[in-house]
C-alpha positions as CSV (number, residue, x, y, z in Angstrom):
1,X,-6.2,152.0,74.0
2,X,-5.0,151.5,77.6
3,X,-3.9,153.9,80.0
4,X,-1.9,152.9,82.8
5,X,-1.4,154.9,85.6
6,X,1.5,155.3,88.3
7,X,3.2,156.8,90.9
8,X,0.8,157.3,93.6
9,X,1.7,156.4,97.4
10,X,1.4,157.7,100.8
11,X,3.7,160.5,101.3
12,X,3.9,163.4,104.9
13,X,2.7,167.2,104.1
14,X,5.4,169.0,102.2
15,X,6.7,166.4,100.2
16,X,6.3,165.3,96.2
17,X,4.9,162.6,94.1
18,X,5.4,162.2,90.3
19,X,3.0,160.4,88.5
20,X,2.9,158.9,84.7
21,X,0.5,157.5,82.5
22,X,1.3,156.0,79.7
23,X,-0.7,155.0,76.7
24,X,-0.4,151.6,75.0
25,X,-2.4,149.9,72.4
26,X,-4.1,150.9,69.1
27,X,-2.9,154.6,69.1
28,X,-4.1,157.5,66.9
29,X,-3.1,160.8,67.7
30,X,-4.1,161.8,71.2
31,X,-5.0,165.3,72.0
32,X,-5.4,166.8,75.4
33,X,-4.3,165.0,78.2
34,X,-5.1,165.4,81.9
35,X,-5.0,164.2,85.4
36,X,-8.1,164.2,87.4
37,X,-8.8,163.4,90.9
38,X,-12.1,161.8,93.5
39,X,-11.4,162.2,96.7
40,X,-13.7,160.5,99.1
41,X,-17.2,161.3,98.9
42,X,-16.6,164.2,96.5
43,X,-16.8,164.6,92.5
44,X,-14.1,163.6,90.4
45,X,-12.3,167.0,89.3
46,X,-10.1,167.8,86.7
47,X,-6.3,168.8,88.2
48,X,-3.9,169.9,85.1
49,X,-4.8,169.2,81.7
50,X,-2.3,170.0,78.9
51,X,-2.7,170.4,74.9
52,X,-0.6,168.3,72.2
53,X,1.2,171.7,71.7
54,X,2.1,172.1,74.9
55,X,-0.7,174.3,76.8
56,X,-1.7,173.9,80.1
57,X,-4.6,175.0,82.5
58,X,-4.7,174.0,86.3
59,X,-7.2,173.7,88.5
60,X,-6.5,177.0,91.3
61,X,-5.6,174.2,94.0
62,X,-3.0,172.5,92.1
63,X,-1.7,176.3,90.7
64,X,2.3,176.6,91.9
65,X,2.4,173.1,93.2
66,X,1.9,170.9,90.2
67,X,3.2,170.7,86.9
68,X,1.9,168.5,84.3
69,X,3.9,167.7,81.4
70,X,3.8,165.2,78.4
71,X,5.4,163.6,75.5
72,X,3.7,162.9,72.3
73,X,6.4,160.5,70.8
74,X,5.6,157.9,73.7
75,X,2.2,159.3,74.4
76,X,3.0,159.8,78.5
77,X,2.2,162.0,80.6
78,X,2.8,163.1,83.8
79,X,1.9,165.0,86.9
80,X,5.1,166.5,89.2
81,X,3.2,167.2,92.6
82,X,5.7,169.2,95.1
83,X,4.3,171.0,98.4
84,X,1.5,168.2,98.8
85,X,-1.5,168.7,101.5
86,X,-3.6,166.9,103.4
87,X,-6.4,167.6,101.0
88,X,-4.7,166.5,97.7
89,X,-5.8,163.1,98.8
90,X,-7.4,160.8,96.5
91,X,-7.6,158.9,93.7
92,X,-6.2,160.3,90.7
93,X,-7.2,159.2,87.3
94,X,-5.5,159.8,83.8
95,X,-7.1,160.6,80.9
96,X,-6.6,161.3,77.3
97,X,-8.8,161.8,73.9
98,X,-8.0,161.3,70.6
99,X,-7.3,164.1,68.3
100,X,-9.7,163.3,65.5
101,X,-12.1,161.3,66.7
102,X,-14.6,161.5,69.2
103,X,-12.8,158.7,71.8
104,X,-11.9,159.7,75.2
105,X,-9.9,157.2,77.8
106,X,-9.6,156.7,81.7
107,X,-6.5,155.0,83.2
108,X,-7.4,153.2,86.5
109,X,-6.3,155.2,88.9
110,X,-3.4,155.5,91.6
111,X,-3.7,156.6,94.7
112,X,-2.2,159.4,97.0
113,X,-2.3,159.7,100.8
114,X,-0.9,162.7,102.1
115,X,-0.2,162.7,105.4
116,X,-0.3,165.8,108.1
């Protein structure tokens, strides 16, 4: 399974970024799905992570800004980013693990420069 993440860029304070992931390859039934981010010098931390049904949970930073969505048919996902910072730059990574077996994937990353 591949992931393949898109959508980053550089973009000035205020505006919005979408990204997607997509998932391509051998495919059993993915599970939760999330978007994480590494910022320089710092952990990678989970952003948005959603459910196969439909739940969400948000890290408090990303609460009211982001909105993470997905569709199970195509198995993408995506991240709507409005109101971006300074500090939401970094590297953000997809990730996704299967529903019945213990396999967890990592997209490569795309990158976001916000801009003050």
């Amino acid at each position: 399974v591949q992931l393949q993440a898109s959508g980053g860029g550089l973009v000035q304070a205020g505006g919005s970024l979408r990204l997607s992931c997509a998932a391509s390859g051998s495919i059993f039934i993915i599970g939760v799905m999330g978007w994480y981010r590494q910022a320089p010098g710092k952990q990678r931390e989970l952003v948005a992570g959603i459910t196969r049904g439909g739940d969400t949970n948000y890290a408090d930073s990303a609460k009211g800004r982001f909105t993470i969505s997905r569709e199970n048919a195509n198995n993408t996902m995506w991240l709507q980013m409005n109101s971006l910072k300074p500090d939401d730059t970094a590297i953000y990574y997809c990730n996704a693990a299967e529903l019945f077996r213990p396999k967890v994937y990592w997209g490569q990353g795309t990158e976001v420069t916000v801009s003050s």
